[in-house]
N, CA, C and O atoms as CSV, one atom per row, in Angstrom:
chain,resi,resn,atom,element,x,y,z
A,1,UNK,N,N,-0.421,-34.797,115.492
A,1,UNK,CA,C,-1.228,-33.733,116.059
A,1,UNK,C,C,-1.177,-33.844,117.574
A,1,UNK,O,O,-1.107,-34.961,118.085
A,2,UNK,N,N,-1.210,-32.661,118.373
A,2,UNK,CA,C,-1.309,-32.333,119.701
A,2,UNK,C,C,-2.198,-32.835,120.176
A,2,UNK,O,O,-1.556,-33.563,120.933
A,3,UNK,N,N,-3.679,-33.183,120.473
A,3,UNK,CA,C,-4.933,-32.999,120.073
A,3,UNK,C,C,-4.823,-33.701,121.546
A,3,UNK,O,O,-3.743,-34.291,121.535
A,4,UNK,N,N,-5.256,-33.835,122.400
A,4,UNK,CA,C,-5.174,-34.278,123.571
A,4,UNK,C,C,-6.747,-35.835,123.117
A,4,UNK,O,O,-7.751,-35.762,122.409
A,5,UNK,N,N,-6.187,-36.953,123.936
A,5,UNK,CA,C,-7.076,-37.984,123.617
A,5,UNK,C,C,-8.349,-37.912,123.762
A,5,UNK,O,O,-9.145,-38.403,122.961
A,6,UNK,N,N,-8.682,-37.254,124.865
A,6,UNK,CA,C,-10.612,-37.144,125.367
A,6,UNK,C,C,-11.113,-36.320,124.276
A,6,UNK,O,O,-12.321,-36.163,124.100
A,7,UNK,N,N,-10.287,-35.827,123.590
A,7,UNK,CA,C,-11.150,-35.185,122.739
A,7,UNK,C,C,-11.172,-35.879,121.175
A,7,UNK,O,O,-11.169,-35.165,120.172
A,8,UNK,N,N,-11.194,-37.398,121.109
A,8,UNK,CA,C,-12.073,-38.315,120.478
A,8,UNK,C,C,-13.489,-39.102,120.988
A,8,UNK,O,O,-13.869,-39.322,122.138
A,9,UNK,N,N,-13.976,-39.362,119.993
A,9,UNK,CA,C,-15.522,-39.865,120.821
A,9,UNK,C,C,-15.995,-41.108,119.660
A,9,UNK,O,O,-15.836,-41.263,118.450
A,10,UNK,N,N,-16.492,-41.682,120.489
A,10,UNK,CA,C,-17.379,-43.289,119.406
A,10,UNK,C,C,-18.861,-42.904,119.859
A,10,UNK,O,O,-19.293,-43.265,120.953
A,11,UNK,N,N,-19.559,-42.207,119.022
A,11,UNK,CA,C,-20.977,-42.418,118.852
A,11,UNK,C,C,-21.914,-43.518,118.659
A,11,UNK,O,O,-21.669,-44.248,117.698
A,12,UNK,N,N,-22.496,-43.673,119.064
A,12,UNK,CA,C,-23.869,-44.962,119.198
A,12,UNK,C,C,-24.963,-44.896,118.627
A,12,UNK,O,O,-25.657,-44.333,119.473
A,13,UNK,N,N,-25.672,-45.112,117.658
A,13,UNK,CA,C,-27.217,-45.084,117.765
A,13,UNK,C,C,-28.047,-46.367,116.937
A,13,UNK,O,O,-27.810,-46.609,115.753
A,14,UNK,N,N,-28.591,-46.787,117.378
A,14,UNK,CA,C,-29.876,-47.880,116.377
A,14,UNK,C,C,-30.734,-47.465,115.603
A,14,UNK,O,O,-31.500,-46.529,115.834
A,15,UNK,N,N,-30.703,-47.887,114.970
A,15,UNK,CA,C,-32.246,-47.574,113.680
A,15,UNK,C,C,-33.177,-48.721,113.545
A,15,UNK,O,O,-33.027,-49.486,114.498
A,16,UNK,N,N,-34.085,-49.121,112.709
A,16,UNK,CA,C,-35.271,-49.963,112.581
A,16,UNK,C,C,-34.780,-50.471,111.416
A,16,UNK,O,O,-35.154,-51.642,111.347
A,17,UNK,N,N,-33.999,-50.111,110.277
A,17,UNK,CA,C,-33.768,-50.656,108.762
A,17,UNK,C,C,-32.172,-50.522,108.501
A,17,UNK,O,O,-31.497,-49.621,108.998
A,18,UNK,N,N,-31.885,-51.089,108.028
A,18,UNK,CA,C,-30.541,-50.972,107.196
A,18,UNK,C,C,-30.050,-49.787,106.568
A,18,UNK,O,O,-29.200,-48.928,106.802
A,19,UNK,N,N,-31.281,-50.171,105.277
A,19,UNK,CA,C,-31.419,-49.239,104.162
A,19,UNK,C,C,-31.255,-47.503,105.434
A,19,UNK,O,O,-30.406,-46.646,105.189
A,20,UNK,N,N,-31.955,-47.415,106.305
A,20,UNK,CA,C,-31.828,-46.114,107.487
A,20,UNK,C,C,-30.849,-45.922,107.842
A,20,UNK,O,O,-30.429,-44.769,107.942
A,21,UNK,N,N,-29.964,-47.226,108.236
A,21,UNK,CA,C,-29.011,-47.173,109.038
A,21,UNK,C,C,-27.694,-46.345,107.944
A,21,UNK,O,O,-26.870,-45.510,108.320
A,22,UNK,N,N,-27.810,-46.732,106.991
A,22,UNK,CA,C,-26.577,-46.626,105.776
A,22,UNK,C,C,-26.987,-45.237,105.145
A,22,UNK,O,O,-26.186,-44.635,104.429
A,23,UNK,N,N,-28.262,-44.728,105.423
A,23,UNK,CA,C,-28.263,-43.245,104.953
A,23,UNK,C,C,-27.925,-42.509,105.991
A,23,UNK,O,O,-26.906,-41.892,105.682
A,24,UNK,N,N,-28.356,-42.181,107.387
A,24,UNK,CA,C,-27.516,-41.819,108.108
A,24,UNK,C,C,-26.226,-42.104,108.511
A,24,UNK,O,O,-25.856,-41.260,109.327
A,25,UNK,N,N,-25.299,-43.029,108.256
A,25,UNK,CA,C,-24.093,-43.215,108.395
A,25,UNK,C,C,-23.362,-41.894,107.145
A,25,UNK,O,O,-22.596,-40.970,107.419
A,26,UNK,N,N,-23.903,-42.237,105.896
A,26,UNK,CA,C,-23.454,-41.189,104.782
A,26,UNK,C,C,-23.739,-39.904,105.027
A,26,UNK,O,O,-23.151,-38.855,104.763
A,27,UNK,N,N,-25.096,-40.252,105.773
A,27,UNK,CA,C,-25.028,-38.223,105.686
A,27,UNK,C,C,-23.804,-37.470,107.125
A,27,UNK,O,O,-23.116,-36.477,107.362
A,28,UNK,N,N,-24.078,-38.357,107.522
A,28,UNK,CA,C,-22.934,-37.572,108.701
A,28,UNK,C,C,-21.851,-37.925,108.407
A,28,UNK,O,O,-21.209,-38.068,109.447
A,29,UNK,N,N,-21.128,-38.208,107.345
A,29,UNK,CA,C,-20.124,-38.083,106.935
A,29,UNK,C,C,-19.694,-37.754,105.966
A,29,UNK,O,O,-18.495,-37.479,106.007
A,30,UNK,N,N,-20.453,-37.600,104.534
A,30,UNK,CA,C,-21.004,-36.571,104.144
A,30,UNK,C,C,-20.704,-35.127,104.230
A,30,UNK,O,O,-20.131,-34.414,103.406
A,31,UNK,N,N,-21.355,-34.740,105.749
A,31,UNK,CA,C,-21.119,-33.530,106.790
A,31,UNK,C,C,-19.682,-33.276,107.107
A,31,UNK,O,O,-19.123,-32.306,107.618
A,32,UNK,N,N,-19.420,-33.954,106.842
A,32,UNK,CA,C,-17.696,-34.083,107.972
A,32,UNK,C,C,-17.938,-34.271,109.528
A,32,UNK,O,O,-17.253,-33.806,110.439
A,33,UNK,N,N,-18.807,-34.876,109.599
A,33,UNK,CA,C,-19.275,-34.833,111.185
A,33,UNK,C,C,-18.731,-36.315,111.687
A,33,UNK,O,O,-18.784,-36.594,112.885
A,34,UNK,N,N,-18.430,-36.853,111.130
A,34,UNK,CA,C,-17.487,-38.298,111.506
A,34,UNK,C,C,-16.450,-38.377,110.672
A,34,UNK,O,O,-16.298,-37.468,109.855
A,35,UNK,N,N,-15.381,-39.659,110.719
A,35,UNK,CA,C,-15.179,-39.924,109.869
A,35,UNK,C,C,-14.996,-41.183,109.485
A,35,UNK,O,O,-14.220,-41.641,108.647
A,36,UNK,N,N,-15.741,-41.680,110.141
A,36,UNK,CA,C,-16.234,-42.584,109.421
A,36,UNK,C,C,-18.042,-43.332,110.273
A,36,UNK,O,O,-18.261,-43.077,111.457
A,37,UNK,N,N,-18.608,-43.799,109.817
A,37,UNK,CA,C,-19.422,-44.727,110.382
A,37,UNK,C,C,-19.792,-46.086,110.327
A,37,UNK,O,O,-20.293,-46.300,109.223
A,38,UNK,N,N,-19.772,-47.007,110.964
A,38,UNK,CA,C,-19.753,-48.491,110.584
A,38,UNK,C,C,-20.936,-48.724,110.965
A,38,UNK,O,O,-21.335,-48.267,112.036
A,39,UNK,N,N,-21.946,-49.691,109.940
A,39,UNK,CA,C,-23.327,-50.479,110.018
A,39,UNK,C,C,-22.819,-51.750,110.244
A,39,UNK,O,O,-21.981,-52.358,109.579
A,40,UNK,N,N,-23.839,-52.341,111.980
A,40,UNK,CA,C,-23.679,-53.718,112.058
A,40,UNK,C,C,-24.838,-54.191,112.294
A,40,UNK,O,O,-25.601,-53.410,112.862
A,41,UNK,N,N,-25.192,-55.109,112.075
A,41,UNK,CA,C,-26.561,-55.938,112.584
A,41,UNK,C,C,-26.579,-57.047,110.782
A,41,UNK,O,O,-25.975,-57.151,109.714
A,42,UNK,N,N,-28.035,-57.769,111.757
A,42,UNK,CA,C,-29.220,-56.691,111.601
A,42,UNK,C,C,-28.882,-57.476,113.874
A,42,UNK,O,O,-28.266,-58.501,114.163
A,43,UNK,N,N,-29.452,-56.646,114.725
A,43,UNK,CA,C,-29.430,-57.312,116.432
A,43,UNK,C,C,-30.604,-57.467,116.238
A,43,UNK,O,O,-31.399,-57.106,115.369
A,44,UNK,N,N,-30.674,-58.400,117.685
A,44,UNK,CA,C,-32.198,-58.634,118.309
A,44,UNK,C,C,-32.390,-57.592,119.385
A,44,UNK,O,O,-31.391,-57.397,120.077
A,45,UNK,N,N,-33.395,-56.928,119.652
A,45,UNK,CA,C,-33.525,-56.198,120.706
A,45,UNK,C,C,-34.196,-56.027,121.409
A,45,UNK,O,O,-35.166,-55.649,120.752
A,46,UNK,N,N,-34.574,-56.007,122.790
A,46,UNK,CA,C,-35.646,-56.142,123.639
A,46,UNK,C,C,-35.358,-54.453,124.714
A,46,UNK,O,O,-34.382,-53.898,125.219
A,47,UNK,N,N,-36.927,-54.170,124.614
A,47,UNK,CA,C,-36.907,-53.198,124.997
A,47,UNK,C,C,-38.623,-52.768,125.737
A,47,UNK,O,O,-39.558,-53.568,125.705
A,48,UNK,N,N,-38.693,-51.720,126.201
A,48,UNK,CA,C,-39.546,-51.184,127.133
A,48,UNK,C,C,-40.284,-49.998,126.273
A,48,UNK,O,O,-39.657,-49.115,125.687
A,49,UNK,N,N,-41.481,-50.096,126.284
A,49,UNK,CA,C,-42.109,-48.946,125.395
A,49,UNK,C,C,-43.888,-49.166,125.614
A,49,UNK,O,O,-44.623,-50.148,125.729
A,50,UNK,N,N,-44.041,-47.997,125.600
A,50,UNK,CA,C,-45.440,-47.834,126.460
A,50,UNK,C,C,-46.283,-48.922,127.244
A,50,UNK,O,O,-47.412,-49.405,127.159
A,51,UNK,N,N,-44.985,-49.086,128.179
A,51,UNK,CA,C,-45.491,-49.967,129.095
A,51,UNK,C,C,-44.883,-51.528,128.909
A,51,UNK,O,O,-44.313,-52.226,129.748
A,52,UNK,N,N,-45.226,-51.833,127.442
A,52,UNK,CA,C,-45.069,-53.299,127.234
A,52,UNK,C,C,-43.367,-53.722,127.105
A,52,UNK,O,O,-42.409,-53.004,126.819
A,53,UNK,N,N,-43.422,-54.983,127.394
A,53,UNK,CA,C,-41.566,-55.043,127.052
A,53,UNK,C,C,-41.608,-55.444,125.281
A,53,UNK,O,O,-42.692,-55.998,125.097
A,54,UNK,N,N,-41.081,-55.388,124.382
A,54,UNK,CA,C,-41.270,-55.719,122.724
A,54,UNK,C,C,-39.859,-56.438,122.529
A,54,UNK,O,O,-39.126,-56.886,123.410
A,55,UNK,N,N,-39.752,-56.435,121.750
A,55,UNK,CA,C,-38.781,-57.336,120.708
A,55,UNK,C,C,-38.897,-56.889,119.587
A,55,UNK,O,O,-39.976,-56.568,119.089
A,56,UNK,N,N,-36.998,-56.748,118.636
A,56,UNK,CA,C,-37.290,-55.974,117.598
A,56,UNK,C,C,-36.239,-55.736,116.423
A,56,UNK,O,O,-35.488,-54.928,116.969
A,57,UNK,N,N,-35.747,-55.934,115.199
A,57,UNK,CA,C,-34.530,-56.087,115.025
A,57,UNK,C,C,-34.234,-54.546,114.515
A,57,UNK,O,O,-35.193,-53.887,114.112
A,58,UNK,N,N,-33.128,-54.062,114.526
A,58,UNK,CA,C,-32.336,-52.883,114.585
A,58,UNK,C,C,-30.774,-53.160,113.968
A,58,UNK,O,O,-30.229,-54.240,114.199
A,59,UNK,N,N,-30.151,-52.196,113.235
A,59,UNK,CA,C,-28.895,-52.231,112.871
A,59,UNK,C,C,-28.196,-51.118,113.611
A,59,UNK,O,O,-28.661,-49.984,113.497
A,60,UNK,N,N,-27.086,-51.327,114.387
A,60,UNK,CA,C,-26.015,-49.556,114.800
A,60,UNK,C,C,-25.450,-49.456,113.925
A,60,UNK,O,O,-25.040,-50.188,113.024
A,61,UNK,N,N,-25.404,-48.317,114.230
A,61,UNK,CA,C,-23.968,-47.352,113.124
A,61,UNK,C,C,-23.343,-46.689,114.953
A,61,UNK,O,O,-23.803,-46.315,116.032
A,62,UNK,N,N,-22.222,-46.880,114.350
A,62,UNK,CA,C,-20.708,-46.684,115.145
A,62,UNK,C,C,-20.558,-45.298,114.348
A,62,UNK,O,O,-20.871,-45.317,113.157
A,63,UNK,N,N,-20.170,-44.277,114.828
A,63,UNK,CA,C,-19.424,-43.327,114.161
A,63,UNK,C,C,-18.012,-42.693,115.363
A,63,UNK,O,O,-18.083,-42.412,116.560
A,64,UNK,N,N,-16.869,-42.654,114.433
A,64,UNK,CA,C,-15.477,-41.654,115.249
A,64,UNK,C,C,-15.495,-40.622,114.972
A,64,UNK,O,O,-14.928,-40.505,113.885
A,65,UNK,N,N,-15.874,-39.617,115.372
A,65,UNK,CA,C,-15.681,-38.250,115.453
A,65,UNK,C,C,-14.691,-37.241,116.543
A,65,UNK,O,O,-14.259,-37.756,117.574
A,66,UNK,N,N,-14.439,-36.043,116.274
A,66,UNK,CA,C,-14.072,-35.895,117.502
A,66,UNK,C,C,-15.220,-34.510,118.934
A,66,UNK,O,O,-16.339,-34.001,118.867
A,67,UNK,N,N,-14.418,-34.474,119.681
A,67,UNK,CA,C,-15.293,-33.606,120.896
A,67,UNK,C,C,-16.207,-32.751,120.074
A,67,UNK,O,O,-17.433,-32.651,120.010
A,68,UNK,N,N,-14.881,-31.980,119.268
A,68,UNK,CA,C,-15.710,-30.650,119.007
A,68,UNK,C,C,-16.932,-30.541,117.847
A,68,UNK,O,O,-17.732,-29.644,117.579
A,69,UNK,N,N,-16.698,-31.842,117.305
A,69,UNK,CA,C,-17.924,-32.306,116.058
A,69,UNK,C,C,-19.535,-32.732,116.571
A,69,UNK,O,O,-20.667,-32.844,116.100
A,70,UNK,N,N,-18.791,-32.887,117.886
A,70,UNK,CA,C,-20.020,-34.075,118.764
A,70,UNK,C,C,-21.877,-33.346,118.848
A,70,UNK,O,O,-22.993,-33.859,118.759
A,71,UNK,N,N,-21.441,-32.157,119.027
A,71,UNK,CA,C,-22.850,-31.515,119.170
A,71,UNK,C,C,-23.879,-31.330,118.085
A,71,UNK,O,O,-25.110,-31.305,118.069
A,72,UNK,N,N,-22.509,-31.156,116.789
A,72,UNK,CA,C,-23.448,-31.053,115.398
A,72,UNK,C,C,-23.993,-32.528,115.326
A,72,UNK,O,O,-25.199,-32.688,115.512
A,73,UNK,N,N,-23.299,-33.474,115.103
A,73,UNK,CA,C,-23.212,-35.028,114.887
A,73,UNK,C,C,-24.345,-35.280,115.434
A,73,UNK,O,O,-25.182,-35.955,114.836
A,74,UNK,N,N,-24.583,-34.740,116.765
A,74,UNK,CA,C,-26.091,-35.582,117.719
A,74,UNK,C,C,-27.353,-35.032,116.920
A,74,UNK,O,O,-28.301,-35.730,116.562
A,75,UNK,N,N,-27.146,-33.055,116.602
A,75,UNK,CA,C,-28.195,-32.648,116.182
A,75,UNK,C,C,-28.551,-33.510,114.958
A,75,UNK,O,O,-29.604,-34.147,114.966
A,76,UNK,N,N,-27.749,-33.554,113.949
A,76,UNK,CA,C,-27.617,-34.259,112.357
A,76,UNK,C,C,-29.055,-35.567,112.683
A,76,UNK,O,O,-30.215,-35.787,112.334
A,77,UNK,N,N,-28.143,-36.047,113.436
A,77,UNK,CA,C,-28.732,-37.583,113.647
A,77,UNK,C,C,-30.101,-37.702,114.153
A,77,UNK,O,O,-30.944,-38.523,113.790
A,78,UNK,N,N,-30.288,-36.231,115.565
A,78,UNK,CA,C,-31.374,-36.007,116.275
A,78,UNK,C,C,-32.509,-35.947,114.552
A,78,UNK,O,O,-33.558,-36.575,114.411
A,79,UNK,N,N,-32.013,-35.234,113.734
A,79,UNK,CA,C,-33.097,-34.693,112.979
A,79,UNK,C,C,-33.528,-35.766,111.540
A,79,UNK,O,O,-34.619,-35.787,110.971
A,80,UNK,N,N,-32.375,-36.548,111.226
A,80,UNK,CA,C,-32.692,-37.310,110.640
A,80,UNK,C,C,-33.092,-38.565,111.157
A,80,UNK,O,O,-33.594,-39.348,110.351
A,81,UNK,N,N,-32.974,-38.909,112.307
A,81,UNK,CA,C,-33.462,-40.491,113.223
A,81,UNK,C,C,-35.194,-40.936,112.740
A,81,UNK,O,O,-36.237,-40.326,112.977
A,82,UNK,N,N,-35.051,-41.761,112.261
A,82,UNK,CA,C,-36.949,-41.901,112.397
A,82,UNK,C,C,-37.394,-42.365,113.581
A,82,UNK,O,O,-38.618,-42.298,113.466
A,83,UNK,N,N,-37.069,-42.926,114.979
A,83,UNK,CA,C,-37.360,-42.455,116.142
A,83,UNK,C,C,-37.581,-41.368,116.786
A,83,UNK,O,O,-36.675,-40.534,116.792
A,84,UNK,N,N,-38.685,-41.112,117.413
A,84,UNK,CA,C,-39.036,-40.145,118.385
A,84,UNK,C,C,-37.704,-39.750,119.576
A,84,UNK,O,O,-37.469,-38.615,119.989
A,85,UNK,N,N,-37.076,-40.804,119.899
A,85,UNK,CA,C,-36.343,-40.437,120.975
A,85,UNK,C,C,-35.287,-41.652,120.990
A,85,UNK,O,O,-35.187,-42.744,121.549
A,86,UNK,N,N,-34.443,-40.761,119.941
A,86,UNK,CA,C,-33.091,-42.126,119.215
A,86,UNK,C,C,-32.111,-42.071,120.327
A,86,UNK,O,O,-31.769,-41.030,120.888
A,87,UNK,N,N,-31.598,-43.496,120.664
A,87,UNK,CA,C,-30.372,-43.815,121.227
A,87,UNK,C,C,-29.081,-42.701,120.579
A,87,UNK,O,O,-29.152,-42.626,119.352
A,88,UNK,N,N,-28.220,-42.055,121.049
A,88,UNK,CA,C,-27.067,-41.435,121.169
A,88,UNK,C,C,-26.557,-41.376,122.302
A,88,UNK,O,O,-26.788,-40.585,123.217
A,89,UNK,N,N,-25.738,-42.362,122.234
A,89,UNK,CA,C,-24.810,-42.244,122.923
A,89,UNK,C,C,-23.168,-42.304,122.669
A,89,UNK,O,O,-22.644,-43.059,121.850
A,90,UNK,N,N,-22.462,-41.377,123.512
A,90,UNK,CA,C,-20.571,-40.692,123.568
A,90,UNK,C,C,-19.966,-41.201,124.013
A,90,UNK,O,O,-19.978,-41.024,125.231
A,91,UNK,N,N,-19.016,-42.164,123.510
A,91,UNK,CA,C,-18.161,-42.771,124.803
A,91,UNK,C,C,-17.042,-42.367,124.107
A,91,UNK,O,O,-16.888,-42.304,122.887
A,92,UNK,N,N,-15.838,-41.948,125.506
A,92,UNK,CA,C,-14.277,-41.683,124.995
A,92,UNK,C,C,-13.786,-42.435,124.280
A,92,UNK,O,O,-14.169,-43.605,124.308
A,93,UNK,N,N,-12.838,-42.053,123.453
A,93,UNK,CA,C,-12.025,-42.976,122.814
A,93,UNK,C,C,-10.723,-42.786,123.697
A,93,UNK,O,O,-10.524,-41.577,123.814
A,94,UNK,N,N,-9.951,-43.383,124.232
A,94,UNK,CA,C,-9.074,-43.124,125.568
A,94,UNK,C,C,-8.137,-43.382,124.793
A,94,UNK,O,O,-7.181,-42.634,125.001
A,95,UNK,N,N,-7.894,-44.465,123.587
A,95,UNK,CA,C,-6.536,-44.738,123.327
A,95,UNK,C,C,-6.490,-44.999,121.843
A,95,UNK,O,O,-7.598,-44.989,121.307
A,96,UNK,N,N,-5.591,-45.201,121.160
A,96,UNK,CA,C,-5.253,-45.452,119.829
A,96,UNK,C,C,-3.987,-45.042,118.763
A,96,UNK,O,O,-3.146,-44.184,119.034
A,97,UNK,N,N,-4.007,-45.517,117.997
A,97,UNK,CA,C,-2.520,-45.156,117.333
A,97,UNK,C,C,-2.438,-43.893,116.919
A,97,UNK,O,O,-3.534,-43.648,116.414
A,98,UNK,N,N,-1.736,-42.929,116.848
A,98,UNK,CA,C,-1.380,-42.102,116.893
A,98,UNK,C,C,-1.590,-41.055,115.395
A,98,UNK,O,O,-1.810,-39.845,115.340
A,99,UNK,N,N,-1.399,-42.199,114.127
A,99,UNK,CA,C,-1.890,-41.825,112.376
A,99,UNK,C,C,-3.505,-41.981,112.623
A,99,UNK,O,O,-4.235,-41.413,111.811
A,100,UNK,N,N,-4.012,-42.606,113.532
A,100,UNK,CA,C,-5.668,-42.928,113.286
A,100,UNK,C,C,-6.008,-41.806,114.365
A,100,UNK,O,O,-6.758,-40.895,114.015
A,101,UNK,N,N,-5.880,-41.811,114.687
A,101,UNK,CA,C,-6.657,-40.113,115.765
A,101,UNK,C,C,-6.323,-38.877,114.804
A,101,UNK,O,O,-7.291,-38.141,114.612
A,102,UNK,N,N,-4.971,-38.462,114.075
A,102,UNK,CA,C,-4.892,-37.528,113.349
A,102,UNK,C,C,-5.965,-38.004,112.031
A,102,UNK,O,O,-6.677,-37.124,111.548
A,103,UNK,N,N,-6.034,-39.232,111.554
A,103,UNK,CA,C,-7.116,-39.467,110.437
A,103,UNK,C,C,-8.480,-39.458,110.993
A,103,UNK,O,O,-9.315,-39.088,110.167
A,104,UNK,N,N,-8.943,-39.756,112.142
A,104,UNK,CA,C,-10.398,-38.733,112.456
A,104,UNK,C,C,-10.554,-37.726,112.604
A,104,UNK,O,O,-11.702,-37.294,112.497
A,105,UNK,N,N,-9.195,-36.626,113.007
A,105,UNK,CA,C,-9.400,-34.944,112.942
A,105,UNK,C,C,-9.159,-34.283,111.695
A,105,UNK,O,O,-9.526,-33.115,111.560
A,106,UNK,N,N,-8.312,-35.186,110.334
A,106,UNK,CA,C,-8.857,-34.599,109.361
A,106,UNK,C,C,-10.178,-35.368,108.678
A,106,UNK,O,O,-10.964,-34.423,108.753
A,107,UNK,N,N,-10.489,-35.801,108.430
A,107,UNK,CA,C,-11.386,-35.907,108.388
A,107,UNK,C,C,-12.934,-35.720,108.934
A,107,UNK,O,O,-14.002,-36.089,108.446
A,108,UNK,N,N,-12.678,-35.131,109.926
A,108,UNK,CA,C,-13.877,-34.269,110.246
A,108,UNK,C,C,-13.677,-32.535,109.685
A,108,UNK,O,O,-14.715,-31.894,109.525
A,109,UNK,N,N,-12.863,-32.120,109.517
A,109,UNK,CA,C,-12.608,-31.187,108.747
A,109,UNK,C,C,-12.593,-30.543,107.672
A,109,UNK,O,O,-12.041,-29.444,107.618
């Protein structure tokens, strides 16, 4: 495929449970909105929240999608997150083999 590289993306986000983390990984793919998502943890995490600093364990899900999936993918996640105000974050995918970039654009499809 033609598909120019910036227009792959590695999605980011944390959850509070596993069991959370692995239903949103399925449903957005599921969707065709990735294609795939990987659960890692469980992390330790330290963070800032009304005021106090906390501590806290969390699992990510990794998802590859590409550009043009990216907006549904955030909403998906925006609406299923049980956080008020979930980590998402886009970073390029700049490089990779050439059968695995065409296997994240069909598969978002």
């Amino acid at each position: 495929m033609d598909e120019d590289l910036s227009t792959y993306v590695l999605v980011m986000t944390t959850v509070d449970t596993k069991d959370g983390a692995d239903k949103l990984s399925r449903a957005v793919v599921d969707a065709r909105l990735a294609a795939s998502g990987q659960v890692t943890g469980p992390i330790e995490t330290t963070y800032r929240h009304l005021g106090e600093v906390a501590q806290g364990t969390e699992w990510q899900v990794l998802f590859r999608t590409t550009g043009d999936r990216l907006p549904e993918l955030e909403a998906l996640v925006s609406a299923e997150h049980p956080y008020d105000s979930p980590e998402i974050i886009s970073l390029p995918i700049l490089s990779g083999p050439p059968a695995y970039l065409e296997w994240i654009t069909r598969a978002t499809r």
